[in-house]
C-alpha positions as CSV (number, residue, x, y, z in Angstrom):
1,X,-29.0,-39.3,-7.1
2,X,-28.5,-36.7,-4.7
3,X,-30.4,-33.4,-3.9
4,X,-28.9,-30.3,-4.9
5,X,-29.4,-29.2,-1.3
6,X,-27.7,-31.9,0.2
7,X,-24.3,-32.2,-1.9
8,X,-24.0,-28.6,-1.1
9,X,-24.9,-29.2,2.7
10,X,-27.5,-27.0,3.7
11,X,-30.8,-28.3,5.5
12,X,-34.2,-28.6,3.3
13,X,-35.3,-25.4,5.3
14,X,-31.7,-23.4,4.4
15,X,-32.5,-24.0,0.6
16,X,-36.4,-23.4,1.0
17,X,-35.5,-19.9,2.7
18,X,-32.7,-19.3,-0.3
19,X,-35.4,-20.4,-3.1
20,X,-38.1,-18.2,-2.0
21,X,-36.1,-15.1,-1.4
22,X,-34.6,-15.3,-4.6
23,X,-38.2,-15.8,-6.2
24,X,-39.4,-12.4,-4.1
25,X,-36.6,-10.3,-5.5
26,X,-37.1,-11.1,-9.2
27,X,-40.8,-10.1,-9.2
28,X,-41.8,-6.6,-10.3
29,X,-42.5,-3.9,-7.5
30,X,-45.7,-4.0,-6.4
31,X,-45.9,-7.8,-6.3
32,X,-42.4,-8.1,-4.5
33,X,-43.1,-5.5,-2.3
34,X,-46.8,-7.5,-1.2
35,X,-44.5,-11.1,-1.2
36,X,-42.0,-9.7,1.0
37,X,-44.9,-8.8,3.7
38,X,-46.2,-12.5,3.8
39,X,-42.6,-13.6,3.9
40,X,-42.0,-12.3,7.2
41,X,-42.3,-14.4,10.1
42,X,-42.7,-14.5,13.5
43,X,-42.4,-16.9,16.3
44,X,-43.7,-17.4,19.7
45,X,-42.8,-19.7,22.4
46,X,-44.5,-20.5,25.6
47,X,-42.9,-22.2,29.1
48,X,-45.0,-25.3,30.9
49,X,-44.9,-25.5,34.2
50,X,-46.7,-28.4,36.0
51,X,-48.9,-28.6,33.1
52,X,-50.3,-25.3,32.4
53,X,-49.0,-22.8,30.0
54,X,-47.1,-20.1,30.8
55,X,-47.0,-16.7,28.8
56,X,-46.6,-16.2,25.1
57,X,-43.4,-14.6,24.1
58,X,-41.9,-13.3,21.1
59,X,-38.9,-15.2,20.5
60,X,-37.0,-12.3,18.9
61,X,-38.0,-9.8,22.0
62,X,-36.6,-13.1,24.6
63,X,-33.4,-12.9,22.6
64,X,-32.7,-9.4,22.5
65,X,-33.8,-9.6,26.6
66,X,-31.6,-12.5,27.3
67,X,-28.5,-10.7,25.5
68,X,-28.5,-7.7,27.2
69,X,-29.2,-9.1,30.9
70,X,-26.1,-9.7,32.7
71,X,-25.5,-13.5,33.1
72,X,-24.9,-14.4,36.5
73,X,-21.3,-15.3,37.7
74,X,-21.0,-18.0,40.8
């Protein structure tokens, strides 16, 4: 028998995300509002050079940087 998930061919994490987002909306205000904060997420990524960690960064701030700087053209 196959997962829902998988005959309609999302990953395990897609239908996670889906699941709990619908759960969130159908609760009343006040709860929905306080499930919606722990919801949020936020990740960090770090370079290694040689060993050692580099900075922290905020993956969403490193995307919006990396889109607007101009890619360089050889």
């Amino acid at each position: 028998m196959a997962f829902a998930w998988k005959a309609a061919g999302i990953s395990y994490n897609r239908y996670i995300s889906v699941a709990s987002r619908v759960v969130r909306r159908s609760l009343k205000d006040e709860p929905r509002m306080l499930a919606e904060k722990r919801g949020v997420s936020e990740l960090r990524f770090a370079t290694w050079e040689n060993g050692k960690q580099g900075d922290v960064k905020n993956l969403m701030e490193a995307n919006a940087a990396a889109s607007v700087e101009p890619t360089p053209q050889s």
